[in-house]
N, C-alpha and C positions, 0 to 999 in steps of 0.2 A: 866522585863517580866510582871511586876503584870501593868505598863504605859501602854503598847502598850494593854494589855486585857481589859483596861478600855478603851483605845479612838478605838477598834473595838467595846466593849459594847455602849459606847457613839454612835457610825455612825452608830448602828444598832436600838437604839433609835430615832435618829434624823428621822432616814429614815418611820421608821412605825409612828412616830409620826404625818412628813406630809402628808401620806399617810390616816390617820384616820383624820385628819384635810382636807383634799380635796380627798375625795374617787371615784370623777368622773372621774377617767384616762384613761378607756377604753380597750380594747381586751388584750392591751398588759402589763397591767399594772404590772402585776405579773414576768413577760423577765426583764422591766425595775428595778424594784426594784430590785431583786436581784443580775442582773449586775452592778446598782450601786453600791451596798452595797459590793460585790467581789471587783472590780475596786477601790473602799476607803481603802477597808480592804490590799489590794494589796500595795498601795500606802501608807499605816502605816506603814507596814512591812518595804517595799523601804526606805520611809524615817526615819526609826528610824535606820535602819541599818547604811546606808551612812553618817547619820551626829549624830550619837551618841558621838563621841567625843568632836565635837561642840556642843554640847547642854551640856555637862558635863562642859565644860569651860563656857561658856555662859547662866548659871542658870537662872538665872531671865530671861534675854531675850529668852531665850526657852521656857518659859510660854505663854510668849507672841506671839512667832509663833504659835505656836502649837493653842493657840484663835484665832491667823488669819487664820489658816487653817482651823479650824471649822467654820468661822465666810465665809469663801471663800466656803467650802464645801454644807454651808444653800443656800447661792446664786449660786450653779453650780445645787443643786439638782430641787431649786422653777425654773430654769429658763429651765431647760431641763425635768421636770418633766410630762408626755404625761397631757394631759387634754382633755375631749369629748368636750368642745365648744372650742377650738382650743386658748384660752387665757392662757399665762403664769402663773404660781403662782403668780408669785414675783407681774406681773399685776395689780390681783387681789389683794394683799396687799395693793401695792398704791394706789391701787384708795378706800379702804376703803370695799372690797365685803371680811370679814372674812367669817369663816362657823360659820352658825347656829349649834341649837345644835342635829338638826333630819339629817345634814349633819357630825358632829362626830359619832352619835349612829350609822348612814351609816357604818360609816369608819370604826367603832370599831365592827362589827359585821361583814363588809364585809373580814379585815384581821386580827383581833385577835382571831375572833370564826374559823375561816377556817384555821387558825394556828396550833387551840386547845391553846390556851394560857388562853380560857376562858370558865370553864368547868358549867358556873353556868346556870340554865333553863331562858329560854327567854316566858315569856308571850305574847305570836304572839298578842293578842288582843290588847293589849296597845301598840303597834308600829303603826307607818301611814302605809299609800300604798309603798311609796316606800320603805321605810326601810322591810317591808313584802314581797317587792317583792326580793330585795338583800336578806335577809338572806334563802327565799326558793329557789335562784337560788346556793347559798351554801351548804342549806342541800339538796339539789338535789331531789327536791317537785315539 
C-alpha cells in the first residue's frame, strides 16, 4: 500500500512539475491535467493489482518496469501535453527551447497559488507583465 501511494505521489509530482515548467497550455489545461493524472493513478491501481505476484517473484526486475513506466509515462505526458503555439513538449526539449525562469515563476503561480499550495504574499511589483497578468487572472483582478 505504502508503493502504490508513493508512485500516485510520484505521477502527481511529475504532472504539476511539467506543467510549472511549460505553463502555456491553454483553455483546457486544467480537463487535461487532471484527467491525466486520474487515468495514471487508474492505471497504478490496474497494474499493481494484476501483476503483484509477478513483481513479488521478480524483484529486481519490477524496479525496473516500474522506471520504465515512469520513464514511458514523461513521454506520453510531454507528447500529449496541450500547448498554445501548438508545439509538443518533448519538441521543445530537443530542439534545446527549456523554460526560462519568468516561465516557471508563470507556472508556479499560475497552478500552485490557484491550488493554495502556496500561501506566501507575492510582491506584484517585482513580477513582469506576464507573470502579472496570470496571477491577476487567478486572483480574479
Amino acid at each position: 500500500m505504502i508503493i502504490i501511494t508513493f508512485k500516485i505521489l510520484l505521477t502527481i509530482i511529475i504532472h504539476l512539475s511539467l506543467y510549472v515548467l511549460y505553463p502555456d497550455t491553454g483553455k483546457y489545461d486544467m480537463w487535461y491535467l487532471w484527467t491525466s493524472i486520474v487515468l495514471w493513478i487508474v492505471f497504478w491501481l490496474w497494474f499493481s493489482e494484476k501483476f503483484s505476484t509477478l513483481k513479488k517473484l521478480l524483484f529486481p526486475l519490477s524496479i525496473l518496469i516500474n522506471a520504465g513506466i515512469f520513464i514511458l509515462m514523461i513521454f506520453f505526458i510531454t507528447i500529449t501535453m496541450p500547448q498554445e503555439d501548438g508545439t509538443m513538449v518533448i519538441k521543445k526539449i530537443s530542439t534545446g527551447k527549456f523554460p526560462s525562469s519568468e516561465n516557471i515563476e508563470r507556472g508556479k503561480i499560475k497552478y500552485f497559488y490557484s491550488l493554495g499550495l502556496n500561501n506566501s504574499k507575492i510582491d506584484l511589483n517585482k513580477l513582469k507583465d506576464p507573470i502579472k497578468k496570470s496571477y491577476n487572472k487567478i486572483a480574479g483582478e
